[in-house]
VOMARTOR-894352 format. One record per residue (C-alpha): residue in three letters; x, y, z; residue number from 1. Coordinates in pm, 1 decimal. Each point is the difference from the previous one (the first is absolute). Layout:
N
<"ALA", <X, Y, Z>, NUM>
...
This chain:
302
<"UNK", <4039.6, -1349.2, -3629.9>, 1>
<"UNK", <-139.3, -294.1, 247.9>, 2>
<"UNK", <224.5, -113.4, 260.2>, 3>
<"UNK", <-6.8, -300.2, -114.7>, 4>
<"UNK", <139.6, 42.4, -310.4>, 5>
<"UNK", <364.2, 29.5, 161.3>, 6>
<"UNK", <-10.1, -325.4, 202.9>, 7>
<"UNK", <156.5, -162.7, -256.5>, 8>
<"UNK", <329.8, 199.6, 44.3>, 9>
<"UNK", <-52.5, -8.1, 397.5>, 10>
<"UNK", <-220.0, -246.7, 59.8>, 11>
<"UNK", <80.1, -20.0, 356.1>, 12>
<"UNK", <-94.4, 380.8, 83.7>, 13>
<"UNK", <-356.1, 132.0, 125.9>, 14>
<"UNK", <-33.1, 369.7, -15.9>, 15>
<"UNK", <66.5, 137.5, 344.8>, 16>
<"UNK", <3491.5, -864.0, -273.1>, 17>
<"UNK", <-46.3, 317.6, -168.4>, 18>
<"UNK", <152.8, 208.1, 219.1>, 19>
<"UNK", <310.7, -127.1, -165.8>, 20>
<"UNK", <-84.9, 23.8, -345.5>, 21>
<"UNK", <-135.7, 372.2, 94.5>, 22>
<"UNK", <372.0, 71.9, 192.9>, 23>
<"UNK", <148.1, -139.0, -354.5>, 24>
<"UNK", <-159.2, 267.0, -216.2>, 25>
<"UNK", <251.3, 255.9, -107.4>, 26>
<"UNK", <-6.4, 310.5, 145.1>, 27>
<"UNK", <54.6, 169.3, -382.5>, 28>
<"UNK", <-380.4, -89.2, -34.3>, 29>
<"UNK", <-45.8, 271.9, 285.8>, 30>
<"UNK", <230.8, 288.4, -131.4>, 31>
<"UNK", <-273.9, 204.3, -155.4>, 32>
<"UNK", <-198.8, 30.3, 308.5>, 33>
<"UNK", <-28.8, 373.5, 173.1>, 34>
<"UNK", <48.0, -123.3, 332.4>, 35>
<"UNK", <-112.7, 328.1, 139.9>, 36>
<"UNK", <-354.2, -43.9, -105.8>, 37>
<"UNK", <-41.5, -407.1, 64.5>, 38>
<"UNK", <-277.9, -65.5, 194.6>, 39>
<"UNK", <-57.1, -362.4, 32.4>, 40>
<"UNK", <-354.1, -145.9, -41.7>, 41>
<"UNK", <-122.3, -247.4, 308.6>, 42>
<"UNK", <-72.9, -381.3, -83.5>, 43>
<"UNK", <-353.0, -155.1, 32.1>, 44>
<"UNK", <-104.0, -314.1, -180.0>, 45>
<"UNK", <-324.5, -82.5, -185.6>, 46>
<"UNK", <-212.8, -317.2, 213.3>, 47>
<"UNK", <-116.6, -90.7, -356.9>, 48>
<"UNK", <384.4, -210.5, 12.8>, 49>
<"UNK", <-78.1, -183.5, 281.3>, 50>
<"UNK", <-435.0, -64.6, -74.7>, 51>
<"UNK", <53.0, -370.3, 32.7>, 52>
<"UNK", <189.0, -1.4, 285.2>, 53>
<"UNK", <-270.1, 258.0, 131.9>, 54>
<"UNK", <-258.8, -256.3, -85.8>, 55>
<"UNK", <68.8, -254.5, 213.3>, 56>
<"UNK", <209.0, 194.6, 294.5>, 57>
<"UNK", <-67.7, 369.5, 21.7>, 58>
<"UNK", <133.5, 66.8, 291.3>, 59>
<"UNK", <363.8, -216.6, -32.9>, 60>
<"UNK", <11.5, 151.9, -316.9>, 61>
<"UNK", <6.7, 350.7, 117.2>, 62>
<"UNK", <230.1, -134.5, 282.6>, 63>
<"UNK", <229.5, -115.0, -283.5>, 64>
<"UNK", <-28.4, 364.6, -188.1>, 65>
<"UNK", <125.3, 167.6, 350.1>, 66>
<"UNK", <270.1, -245.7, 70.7>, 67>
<"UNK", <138.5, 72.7, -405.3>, 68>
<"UNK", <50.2, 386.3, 169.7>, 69>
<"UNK", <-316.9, 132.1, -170.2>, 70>
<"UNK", <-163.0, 317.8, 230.1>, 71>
<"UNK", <-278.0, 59.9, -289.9>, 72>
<"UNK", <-216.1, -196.8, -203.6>, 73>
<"UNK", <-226.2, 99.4, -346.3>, 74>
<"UNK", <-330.6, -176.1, -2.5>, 75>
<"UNK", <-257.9, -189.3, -246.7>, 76>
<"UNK", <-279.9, -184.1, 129.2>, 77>
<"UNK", <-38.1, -232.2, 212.3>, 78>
<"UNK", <-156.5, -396.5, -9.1>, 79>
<"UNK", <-381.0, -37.1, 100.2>, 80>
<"UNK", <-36.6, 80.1, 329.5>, 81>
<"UNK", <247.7, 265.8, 93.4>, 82>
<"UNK", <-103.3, 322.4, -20.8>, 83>
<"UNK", <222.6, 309.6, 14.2>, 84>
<"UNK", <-75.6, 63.9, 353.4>, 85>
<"UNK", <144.4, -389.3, 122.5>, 86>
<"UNK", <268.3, 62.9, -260.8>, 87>
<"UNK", <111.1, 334.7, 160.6>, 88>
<"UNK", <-6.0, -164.0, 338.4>, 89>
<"UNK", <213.5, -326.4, -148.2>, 90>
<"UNK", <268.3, 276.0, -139.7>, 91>
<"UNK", <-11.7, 175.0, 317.0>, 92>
<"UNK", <88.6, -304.0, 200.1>, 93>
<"UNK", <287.0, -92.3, -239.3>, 94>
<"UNK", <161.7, 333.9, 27.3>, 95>
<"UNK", <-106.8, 116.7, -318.7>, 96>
<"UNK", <-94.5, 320.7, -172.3>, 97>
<"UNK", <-183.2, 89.6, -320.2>, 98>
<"UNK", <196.5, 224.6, -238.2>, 99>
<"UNK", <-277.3, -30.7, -283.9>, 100>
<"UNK", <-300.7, -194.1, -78.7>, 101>
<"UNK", <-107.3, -165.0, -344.3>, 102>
<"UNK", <-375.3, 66.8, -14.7>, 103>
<"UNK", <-325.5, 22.3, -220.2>, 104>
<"UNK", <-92.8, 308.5, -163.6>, 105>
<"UNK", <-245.8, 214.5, 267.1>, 106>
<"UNK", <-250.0, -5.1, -226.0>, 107>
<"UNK", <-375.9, -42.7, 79.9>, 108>
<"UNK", <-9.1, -233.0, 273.9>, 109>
<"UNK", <375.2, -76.4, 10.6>, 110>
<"UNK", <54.2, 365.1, 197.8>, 111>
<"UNK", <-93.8, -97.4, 281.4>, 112>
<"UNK", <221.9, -309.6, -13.1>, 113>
<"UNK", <275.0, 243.4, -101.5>, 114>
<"UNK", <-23.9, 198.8, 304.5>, 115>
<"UNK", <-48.6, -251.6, 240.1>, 116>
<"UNK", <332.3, -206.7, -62.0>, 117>
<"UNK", <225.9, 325.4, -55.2>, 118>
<"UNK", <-159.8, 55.1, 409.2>, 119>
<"UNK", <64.5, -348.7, 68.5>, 120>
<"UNK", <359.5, -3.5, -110.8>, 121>
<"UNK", <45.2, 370.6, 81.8>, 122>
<"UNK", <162.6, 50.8, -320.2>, 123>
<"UNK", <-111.2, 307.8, -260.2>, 124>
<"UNK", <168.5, -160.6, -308.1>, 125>
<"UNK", <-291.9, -159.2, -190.4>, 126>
<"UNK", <135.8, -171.5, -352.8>, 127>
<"UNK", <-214.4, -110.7, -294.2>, 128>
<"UNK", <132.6, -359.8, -27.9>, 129>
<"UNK", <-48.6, 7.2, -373.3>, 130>
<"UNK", <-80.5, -368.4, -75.0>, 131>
<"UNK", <-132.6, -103.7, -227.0>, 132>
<"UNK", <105.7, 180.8, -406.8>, 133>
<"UNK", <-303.2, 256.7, -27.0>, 134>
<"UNK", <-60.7, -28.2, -421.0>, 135>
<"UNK", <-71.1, 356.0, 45.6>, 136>
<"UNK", <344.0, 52.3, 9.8>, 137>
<"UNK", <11.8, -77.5, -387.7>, 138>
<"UNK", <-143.9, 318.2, -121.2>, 139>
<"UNK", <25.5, 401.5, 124.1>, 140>
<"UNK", <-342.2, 63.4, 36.5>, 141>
<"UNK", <26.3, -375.5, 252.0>, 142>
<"UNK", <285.0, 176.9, 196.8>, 143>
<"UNK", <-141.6, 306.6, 51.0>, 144>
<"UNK", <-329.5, -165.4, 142.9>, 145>
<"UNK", <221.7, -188.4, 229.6>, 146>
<"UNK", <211.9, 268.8, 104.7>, 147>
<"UNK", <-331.4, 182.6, 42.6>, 148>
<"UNK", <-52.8, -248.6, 270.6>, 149>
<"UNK", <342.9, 19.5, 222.4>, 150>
<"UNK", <-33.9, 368.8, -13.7>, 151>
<"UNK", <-389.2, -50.1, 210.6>, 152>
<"UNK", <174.2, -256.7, 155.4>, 153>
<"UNK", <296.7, 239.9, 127.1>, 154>
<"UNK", <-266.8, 247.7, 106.9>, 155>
<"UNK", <-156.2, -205.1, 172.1>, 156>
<"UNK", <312.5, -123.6, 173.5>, 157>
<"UNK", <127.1, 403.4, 45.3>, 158>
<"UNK", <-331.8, 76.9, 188.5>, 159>
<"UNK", <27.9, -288.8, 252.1>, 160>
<"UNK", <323.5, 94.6, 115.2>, 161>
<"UNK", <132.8, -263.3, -262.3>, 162>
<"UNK", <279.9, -69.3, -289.9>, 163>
<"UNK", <-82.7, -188.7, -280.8>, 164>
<"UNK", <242.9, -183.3, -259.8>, 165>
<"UNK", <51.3, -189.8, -297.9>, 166>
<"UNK", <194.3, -321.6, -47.6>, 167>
<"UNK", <74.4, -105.1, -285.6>, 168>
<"UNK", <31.2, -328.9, -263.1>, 169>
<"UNK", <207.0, -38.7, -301.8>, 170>
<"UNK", <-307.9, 139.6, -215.6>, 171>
<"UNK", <34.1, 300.0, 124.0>, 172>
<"UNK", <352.4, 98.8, -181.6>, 173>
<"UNK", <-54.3, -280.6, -298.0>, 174>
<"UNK", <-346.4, 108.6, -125.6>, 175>
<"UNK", <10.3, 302.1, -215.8>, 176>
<"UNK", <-292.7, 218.2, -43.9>, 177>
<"UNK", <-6.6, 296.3, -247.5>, 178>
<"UNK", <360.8, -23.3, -68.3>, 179>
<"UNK", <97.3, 18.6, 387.5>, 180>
<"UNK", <29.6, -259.9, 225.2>, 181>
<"UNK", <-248.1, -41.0, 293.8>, 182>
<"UNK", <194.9, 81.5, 281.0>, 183>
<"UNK", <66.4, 384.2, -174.7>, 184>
<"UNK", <-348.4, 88.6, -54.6>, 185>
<"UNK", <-53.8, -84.5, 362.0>, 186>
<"UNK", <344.5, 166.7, 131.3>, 187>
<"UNK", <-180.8, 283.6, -218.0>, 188>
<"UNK", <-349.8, 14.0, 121.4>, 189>
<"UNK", <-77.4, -151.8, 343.6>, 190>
<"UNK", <-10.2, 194.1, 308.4>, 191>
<"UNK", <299.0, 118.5, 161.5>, 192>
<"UNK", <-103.0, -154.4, 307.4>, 193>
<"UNK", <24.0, -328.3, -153.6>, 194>
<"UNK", <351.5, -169.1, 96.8>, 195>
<"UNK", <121.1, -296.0, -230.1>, 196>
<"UNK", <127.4, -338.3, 153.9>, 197>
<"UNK", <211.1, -75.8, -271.6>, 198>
<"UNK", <41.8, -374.6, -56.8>, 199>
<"UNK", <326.7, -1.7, -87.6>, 200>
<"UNK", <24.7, -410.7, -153.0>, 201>
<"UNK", <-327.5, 51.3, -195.7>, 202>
<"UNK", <153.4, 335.2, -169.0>, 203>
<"UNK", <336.3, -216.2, -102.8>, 204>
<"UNK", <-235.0, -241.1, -116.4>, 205>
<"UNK", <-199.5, 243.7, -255.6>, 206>
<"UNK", <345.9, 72.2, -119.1>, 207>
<"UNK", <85.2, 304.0, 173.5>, 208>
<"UNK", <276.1, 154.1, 202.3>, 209>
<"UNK", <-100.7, -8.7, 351.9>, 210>
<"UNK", <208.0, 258.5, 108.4>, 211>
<"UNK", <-70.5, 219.8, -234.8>, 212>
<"UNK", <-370.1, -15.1, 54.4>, 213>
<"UNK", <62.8, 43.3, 379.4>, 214>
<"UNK", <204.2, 337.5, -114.3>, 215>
<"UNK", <-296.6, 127.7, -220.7>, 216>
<"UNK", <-207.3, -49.3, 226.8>, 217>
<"UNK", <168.4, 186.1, 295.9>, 218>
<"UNK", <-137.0, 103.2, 306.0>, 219>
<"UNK", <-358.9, -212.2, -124.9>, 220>
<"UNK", <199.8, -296.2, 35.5>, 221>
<"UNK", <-54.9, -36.0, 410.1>, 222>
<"UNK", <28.7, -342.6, -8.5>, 223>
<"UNK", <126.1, -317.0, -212.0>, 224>
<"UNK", <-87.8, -367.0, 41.9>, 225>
<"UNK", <407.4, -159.0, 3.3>, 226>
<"UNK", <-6.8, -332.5, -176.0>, 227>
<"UNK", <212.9, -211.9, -258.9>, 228>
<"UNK", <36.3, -301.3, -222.6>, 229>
<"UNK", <24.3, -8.3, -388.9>, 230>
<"UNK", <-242.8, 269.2, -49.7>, 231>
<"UNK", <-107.6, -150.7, -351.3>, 232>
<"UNK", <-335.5, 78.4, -156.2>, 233>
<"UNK", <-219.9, -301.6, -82.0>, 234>
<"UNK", <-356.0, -49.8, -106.7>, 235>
<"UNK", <-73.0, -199.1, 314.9>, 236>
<"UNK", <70.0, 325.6, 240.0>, 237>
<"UNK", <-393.5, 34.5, -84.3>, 238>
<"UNK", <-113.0, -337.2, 172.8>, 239>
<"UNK", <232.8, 122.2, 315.8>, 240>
<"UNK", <294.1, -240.0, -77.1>, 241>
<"UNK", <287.3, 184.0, 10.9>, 242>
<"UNK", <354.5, -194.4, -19.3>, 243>
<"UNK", <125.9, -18.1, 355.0>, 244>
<"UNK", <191.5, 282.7, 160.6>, 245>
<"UNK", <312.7, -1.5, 137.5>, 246>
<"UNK", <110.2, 163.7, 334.2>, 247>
<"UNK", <82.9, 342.2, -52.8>, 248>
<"UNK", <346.0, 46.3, -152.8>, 249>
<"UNK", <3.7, -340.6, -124.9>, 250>
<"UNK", <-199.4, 99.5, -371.5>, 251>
<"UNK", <51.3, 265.0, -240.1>, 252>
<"UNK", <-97.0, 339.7, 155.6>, 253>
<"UNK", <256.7, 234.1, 46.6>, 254>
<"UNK", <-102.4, 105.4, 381.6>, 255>
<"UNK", <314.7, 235.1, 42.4>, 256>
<"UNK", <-173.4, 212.6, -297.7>, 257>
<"UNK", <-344.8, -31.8, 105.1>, 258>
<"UNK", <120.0, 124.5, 331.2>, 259>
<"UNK", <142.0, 282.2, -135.5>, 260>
<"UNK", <-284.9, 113.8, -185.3>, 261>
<"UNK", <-215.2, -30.1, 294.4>, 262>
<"UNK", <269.6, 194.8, 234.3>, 263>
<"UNK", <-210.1, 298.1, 180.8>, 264>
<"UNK", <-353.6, -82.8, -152.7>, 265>
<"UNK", <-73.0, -349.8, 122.1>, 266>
<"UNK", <-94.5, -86.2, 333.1>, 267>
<"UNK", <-68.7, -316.7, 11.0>, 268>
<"UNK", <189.2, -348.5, -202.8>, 269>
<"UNK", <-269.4, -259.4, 44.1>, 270>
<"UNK", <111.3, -366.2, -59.8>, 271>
<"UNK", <-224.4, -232.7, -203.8>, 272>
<"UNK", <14.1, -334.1, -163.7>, 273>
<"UNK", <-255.0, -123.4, -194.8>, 274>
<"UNK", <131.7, -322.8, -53.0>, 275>
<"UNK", <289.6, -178.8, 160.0>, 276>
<"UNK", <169.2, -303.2, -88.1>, 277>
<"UNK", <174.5, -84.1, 343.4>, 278>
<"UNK", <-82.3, 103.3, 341.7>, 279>
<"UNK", <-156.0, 339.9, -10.6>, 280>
<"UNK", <145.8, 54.4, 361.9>, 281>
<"UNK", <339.6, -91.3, -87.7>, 282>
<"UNK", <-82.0, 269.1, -298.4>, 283>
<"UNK", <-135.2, 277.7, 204.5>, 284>
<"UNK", <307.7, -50.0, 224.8>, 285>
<"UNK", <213.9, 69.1, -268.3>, 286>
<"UNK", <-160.3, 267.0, -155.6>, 287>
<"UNK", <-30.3, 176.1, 334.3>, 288>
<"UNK", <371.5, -90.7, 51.7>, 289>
<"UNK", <105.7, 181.0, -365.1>, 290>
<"UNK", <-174.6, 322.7, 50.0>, 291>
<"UNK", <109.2, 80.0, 359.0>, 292>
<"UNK", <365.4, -88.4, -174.3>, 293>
<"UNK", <-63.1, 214.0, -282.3>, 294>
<"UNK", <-116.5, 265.3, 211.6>, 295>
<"UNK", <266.2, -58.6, 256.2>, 296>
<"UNK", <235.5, 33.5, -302.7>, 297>
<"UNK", <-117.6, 295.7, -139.0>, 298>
<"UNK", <5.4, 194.3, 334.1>, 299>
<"UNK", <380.0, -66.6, 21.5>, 300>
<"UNK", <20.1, 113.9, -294.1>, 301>
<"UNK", <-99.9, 352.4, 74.8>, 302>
């Protein structure tokens, strides 16, 4: 697949108050939790939410990240002109770590690429961004070639010191293939290396239970990408134009739930926000806000 094939979702990369509303949720939501084994994930955020703002000030924008409370940061791309080594250095200046990194597939000549920004961000989880739908993801035989792929891809990852992951879309658990649904025959036949970032909006939006995935999936499920809104499906998802997202706790995800399902397999909640109506600041604020409550809450609570 040719680089430029994605700019249309990201076309500004180039490869290198609820605190309250939080402090009003009941605590019966929480009485199922076994408090002895509740290991709270930590909180990045994806930079693909703030690419505009990136665009035009990189280095406020980062400033603005920090000042929201945020230690650690997932990555995309970047615009023209910033390669992963000046991006590292902007990060580094802001205060800012990298928890994960959205990347190409290190295949061909993209390996060397992969290696050189997990170095520049000194980060070891590598993710398969996923965009755009692969059709091969209609048929078994299609899946199986793909998943042929991560598994070389995870190897190559494994023998460079490396960890490689999948994040997913809503094809994943709406397409079915040989009566299962995507997302099982890869649960079932990748690599056990390979860690899922489980988007947790995009699964609502295929129609599933994001909790319950985050369950199945266990101790594979290392991280989730944290976002909400109306989580509908429509045929426009395809030309990138999703409806815009709320901040989260404002939509319809059950995050008490989801939290629970991830409880002792999930190290990382990472914030994202395709799409935003309002401020996106004001959003992350409150997002970042409702978590620490929740988690606040739910450490009271044990």
């Amino acid at each position: 697949m040719e680089l430029k094939q994605l700019l249309s979702r990201r076309n500004f990369l180039h490869m290198s108050g609820m605190g309250m509303a939080a402090a009003a949720i009941p605590s019966s939501m929480f009485s199922n939790f076994n408090q002895a084994k509740w290991n709270p994930a930590k909180l990045s955020v994806q930079l693909y939410t703030v690419r505009e703002q990136i665009k035009t000030d990189l280095p406020g924008t980062l400033k603005r990240v920090k000042e929201i409370g945020f230690e650690y940061v997932e990555t995309a791309f970047w615009p023209d002109g910033i390669s992963v080594q000046k991006a590292a250095q902007y990060l580094k200046d802001a205060g800012l770590s990298v928890s994960s990194a959205h990347i190409e597939l290190p295949i061909g000549d993209k390996k060397q690429i992969f290696l050189d920004t997990a170095a520049a961000y000194h980060c070891n989880r590598m993710i398969w961004h996923g965009w755009p739908e692969d059709k091969r993801y209609s048929s078994v035989e299609g899946t199986m070639e793909l998943i042929s792929i991560y598994n070389e891809s995870a190897k190559f990852a494994k023998d460079n010191g490396l960890q490689f992951g999948l994040h997913n879309h809503w094809w994943e658990y709406r397409n079915k293939v040989g009566g299962k649904f995507v997302y099982e025959l890869l649960l079932e036949h990748l690599d056990k290396d390979i860690f899922f970032e489980i988007d947790t909006y995009w699964v609502k939006v295929a129609g599933q239970d994001p909790a319950a995935i985050v369950k199945k999936m266990g101790s594979r499920a290392q991280l989730l990408h944290i976002k909400d809104g109306p989580a509908i499906y429509r045929d426009t998802l395809a030309q990138d134009n999703p409806d815009p997202m709320t901040a989260v706790g404002k939509g319809t995800q059950n995050f008490p739930a989801i939290v629970k399902a991830a409880d002792g397999n999930t190290e990382w909640m990472v914030i994202e926000m395709d799409k935003t109506a309002g401020d996106v600041f004001i959003a992350l604020k409150e997002s970042f806000d409702y978590l620490n409550r929740l988690r606040s809450t739910l450490n009271a609570e044990r």
